[in-house]
N, C-alpha and C positions, 0 to 999 in steps of 0.2 A: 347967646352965650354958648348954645349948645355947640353952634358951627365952627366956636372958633375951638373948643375944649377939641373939637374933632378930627380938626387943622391940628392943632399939635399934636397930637396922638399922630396924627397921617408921617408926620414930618420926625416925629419921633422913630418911628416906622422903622422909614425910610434909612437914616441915619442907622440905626442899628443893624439892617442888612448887609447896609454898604462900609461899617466896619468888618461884620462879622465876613465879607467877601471877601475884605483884605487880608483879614487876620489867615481866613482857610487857607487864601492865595499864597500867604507869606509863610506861614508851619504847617499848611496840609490840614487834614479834619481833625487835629487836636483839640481836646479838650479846653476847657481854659487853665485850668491849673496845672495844666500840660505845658502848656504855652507858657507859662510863669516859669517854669521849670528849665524851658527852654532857652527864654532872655538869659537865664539864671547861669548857663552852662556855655551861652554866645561871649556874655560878657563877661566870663572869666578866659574865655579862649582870646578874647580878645587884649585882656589884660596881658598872658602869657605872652602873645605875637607885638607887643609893646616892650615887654621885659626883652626879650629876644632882638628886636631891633635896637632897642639904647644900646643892649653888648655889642649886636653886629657894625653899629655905629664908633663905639672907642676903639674895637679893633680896625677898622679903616682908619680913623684916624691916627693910633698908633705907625699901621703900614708907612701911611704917607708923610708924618714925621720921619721914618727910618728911611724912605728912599729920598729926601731934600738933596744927601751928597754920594746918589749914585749915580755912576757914569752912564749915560742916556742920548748923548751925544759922541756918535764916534766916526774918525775919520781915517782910512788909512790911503797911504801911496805907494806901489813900488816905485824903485828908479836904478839905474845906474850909475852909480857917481865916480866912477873907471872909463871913460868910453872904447879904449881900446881893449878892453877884458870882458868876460864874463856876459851876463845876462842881467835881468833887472832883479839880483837876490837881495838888494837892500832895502829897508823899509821904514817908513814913518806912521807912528799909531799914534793919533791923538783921544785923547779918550776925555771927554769934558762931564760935567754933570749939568743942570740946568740953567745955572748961572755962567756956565761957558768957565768955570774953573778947572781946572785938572793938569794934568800931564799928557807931553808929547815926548815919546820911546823913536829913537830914531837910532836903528843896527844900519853900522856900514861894513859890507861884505865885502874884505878882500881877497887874493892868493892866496894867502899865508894867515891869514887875521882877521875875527869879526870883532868891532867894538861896538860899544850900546853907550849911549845918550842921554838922557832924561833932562827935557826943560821944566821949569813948574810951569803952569799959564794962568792966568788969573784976566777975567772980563775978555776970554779970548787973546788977550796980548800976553808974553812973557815978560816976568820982572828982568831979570837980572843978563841974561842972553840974547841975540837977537835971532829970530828963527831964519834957518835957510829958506832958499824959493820951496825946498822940496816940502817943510815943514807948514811953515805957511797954506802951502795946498792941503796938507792932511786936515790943520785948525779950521782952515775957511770950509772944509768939507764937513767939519765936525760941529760948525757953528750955524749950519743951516739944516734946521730941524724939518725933519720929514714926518708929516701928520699923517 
């Protein structure tokens, strides 16, 4: 009876060292109501760094609702659409947003006169107009996303 009260005691020991190693390892030679104090001040910081991430959380979500319809995809072209005149001063700007929605700005530069454009585009195609070759190259520029 003796050897075993002895055994536990050994083993009781033991265990008590090898918290108390972890405990010093984990806060240093604190006390123990040091160490209570400690959790006590961890896990409100931790609370804080919780509160602090759910706001940093609506705020990102916020962001990325507001950018759903901005333009993110964009293509432009010069060209000349004179050939016996000038330089390539005219231009097609497609500007899409993720869903390949948006508008294409298309100025035609001449002698005398610049005029401006505007298609709507919707799933990358125009409703109601149909785009030039020049336009079409701006769209298909604007509709292949660069990661």
């Amino acid at each position: 009876m003796l050897t075993l009260s002895l055994l536990a005691s050994v083993i009781v020991g033991l265990l008590y060292v090898r918290q108390r190693t972890f405990l010093s390892a984990m806060f240093g030679k604190s006390q123990a109501k040091e160490i209570t104090s400690l959790l006590k001040e961890y896990l409100t910081s931790v609370r804080g760094v919780e509160v602090g991430l759910k706001s940093q959380q609506k705020e990102i979500d916020s962001l990325a609702s507001k950018s759903k319809g901005a333009f993110e995809r964009i293509g432009f072209f010069r060209f000349n659409p004179f050939k016996e005149t000038g330089g390539d001063q005219s231009f097609v700007l497609a500007l899409l947003n993720e869903h390949k929605n948006g508008v294409v700005i298309t100025s035609l530069h001449g002698r005398n006169q610049t005029r401006i454009f505007a298609k709507e585009v919707s799933a990358g195609k125009t409703d109601s107009n149909t785009f030039s070759d020049e336009e079409r190259t701006a769209v298909e520029t604007a509709c292949v996303k660069i990661t």
